[in-house]
N, C-alpha and C positions, 0 to 999 in steps of 0.2 A: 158949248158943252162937249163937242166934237176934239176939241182942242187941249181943253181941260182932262178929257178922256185918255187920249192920247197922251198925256205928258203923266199922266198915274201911271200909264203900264210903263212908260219909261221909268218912272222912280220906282216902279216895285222892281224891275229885275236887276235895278243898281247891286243888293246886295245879294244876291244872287253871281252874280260878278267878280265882286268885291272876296266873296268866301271861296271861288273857284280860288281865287289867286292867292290866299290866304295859305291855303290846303297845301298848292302848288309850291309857294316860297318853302313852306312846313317841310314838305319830301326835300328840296334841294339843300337848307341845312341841315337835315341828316345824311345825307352822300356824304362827308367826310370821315363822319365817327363810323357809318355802316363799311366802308371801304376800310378800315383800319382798322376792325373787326376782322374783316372777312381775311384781311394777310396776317394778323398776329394770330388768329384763332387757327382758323381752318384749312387757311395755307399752308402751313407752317407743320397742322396735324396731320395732313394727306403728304407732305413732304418727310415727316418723319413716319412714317409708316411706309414709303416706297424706301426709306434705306434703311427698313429694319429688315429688308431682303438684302441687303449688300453687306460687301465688305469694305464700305468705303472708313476712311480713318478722318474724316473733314476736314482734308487739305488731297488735290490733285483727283486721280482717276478713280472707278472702282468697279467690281465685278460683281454680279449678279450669286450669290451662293443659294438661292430659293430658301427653304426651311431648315440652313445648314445652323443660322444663329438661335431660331427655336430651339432645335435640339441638343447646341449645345447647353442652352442654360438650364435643362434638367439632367444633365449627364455632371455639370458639374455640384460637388456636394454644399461649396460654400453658398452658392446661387440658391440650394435646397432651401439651405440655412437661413438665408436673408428671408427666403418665401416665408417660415416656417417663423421668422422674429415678426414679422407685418404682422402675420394674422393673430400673434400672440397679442403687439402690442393694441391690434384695431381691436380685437375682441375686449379685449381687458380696458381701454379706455372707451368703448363703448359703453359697458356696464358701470365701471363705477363713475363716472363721469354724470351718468342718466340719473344713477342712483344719489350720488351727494347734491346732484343740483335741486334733482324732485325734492331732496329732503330740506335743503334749504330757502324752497320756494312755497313750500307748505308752513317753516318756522316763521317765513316772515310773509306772509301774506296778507294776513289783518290782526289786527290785536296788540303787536307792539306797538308804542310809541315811538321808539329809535328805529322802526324799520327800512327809513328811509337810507338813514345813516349805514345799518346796516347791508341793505343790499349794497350801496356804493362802492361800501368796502370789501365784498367780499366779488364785486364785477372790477376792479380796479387791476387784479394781473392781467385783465383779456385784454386792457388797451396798451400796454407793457409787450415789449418785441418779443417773439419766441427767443431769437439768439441773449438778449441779455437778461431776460428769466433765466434761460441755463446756465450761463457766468455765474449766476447769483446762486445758483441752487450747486453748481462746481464747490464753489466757496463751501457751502454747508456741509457737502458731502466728502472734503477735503479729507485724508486722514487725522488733521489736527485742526480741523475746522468746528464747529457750532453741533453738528450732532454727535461725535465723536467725544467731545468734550462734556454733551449733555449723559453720554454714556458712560462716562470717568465717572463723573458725581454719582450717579444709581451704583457705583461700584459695577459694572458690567465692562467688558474688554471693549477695545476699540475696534473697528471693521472697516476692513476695505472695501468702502461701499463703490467705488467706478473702478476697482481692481479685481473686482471679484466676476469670474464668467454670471454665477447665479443673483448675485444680487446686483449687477449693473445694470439689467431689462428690467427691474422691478425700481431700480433708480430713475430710467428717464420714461417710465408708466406713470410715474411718482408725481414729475415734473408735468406732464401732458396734463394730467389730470387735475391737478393745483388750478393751473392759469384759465383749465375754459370750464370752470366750474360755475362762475360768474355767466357766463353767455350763455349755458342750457339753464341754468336757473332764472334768465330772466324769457327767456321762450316759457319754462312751465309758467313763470308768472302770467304771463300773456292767457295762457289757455284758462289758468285757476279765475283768473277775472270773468270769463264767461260762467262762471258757477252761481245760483243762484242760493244768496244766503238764505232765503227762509226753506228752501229744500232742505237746508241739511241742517236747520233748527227745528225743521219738521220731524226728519229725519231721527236727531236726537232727544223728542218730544216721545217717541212713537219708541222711546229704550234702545236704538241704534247705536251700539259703540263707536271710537274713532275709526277703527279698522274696518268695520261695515261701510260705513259711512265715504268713505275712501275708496275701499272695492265696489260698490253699487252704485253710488251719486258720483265721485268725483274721479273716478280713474277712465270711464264711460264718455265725460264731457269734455274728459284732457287728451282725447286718444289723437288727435289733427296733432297737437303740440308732441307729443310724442313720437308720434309718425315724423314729423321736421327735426323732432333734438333727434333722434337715433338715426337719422338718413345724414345730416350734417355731421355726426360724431364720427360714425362709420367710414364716411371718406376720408375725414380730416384723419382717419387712422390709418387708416391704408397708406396715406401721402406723407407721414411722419418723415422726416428731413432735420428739422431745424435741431430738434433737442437732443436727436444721438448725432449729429456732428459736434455741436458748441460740449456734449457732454462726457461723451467717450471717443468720437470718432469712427465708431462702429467697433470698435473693440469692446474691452478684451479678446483677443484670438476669435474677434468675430460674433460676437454675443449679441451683439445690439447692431449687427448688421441690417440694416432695412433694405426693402426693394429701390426705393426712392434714393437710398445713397449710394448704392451699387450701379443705377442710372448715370449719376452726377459723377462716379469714379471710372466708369467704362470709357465714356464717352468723352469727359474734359480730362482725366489724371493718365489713363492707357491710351487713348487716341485711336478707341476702337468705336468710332461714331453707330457704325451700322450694329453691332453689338447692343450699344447700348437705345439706338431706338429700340430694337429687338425687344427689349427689357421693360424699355417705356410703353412699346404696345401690350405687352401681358398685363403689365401694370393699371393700364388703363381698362383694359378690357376685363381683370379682375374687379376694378372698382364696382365697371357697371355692371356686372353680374352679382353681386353681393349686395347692391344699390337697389336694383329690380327684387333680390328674395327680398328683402327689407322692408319694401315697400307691399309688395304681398303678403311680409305675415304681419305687417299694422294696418292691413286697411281694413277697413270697416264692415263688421258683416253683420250690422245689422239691416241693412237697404237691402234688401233681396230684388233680385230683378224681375217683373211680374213674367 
């Protein structure tokens, strides 16, 4: 019995054993991917913020100028400009963005039958490159191209939609807002799923119109999914890049200039490296400031803290 006793407690702390070294292998396969993080992320971001203090050009030496490149980018007017195209283009593809996808995630949510087909099709420009959506939508807005021509037939003159300073930002707002119209409608989707139909069969038992029913039941249950589609829109607008290079290039005289391409021109087209970190830290630190209000005026207040 002695024997027998003996050789259980050796088989019971077998896996006991077994799961140390389980855990153990676990951490050493991720030492590759966490090191390869920690130099493309972090290094890389504490390296470009010590020469957003310089004037280095990224090639050879460079000198220290403290908050000489801060102050230049508010002294200069086009730099104003670029500021002043972000927050037009974040604000305005934040809204409508919010607003076309909620609408088409409440049109299709239950009750068609093609709604499958149709979500598909209307989530089909988000897997589609930014750069050759804006090719495509160049094309359209070409002066002899597809909208231009749809304006001939109405009898209306034709417009220079990427020549014109005013209506170029309202061209590639145009394009933003097209392609990720599909990805915030299938977040509202997500959220609309946690609704409870007999709530709002009840709801409209009890003579609650759509819009009630909408403001009281379902706008209450969607607010998580809306808190995520307006914190992801919000950035994804700040960071705008793709669709005023491939569209205009940041022209006309400057129109559709973004923060984000004036980074990418400082730094790789002028060879003013420490400038344009300089650019990329405001940039950055605009995000997450606009990021944090965002998040405090969607969050929830109904949990009050005792």
């Amino acid at each position: 019995m002695t024997t027998a006793g003996a050789r259980g407690r050796r088989g019971a702390r077998r896996p006991r054993t077994n799961s140390y070294h389980v855990r153990l292998g676990s951490w050493w396969w991720a030492v590759p991917a966490l090191v390869l993080m920690i130099i493309v992320i972090y290094v890389t971001t504490v390296a470009g913020g010590f020469f957003a203090f310089t004037n280095w050009s990224g090639i050879g030496a460079f000198d220290f100028v403290g908050l000489g490149n801060f102050i230049k980018i508010f002294e200069q007017p086009e730099l104003v400009g670029s500021l002043r195209n972000t927050l037009f283009l974040a604000f305005g593809f934040l809204v409508f963005t919010n607003i076309a996808g909620l609408l088409f995630a409440l049109a299709l949510n239950r009750g068609l039958k093609t709604r499958y087909l149709l979500r598909t099709l209307v989530f089909m420009p988000v897997v589609v490159s930014p750069i050759a959506v804006s090719y495509i939508w160049k094309f359209i807005f070409d002066y002899n191209g597809p909208m231009n021509q749809l304006l001939v037939g109405l009898g209306m003159p034709k417009q220079n939609w990427l020549a014109s300073p005013t209506l170029a930002i309202w061209c590639v707002l145009t394009v933003m807002v097209w392609q990720n119209i599909g990805f915030v409608m299938v977040i509202y989707l997500a959220g609309l799923a946690t609704v409870p139909v007999e709530m709002e069969e009840a709801a409209a038992l009890d003579g609650a119109g759509p819009a009630r029913r909408f403001r009281y039941i379902v706008l209450p249950l969607v607010r998580p999914s809306v808190a995520i589609a307006t914190t992801l829109t919000l950035i994804q607008g700040l960071r705008v890049f793709d669709q005023a290079v491939a569209l205009t290039g940041g022209g006309p005289a400057g129109a559709t200039q973004t923060l984000a391409l004036e980074v990418y021109q400082q730094a790789f087209t002028f060879q003013q490296f420490g400038f344009g970190a300089a650019l990329a830290l405001v940039l950055s630190l605009l995000i997450l400031v606009f990021s944090i209000a965002q998040q405090w005026a969607t969050r929830d207040r109904s949990q009050k803290v005792a």
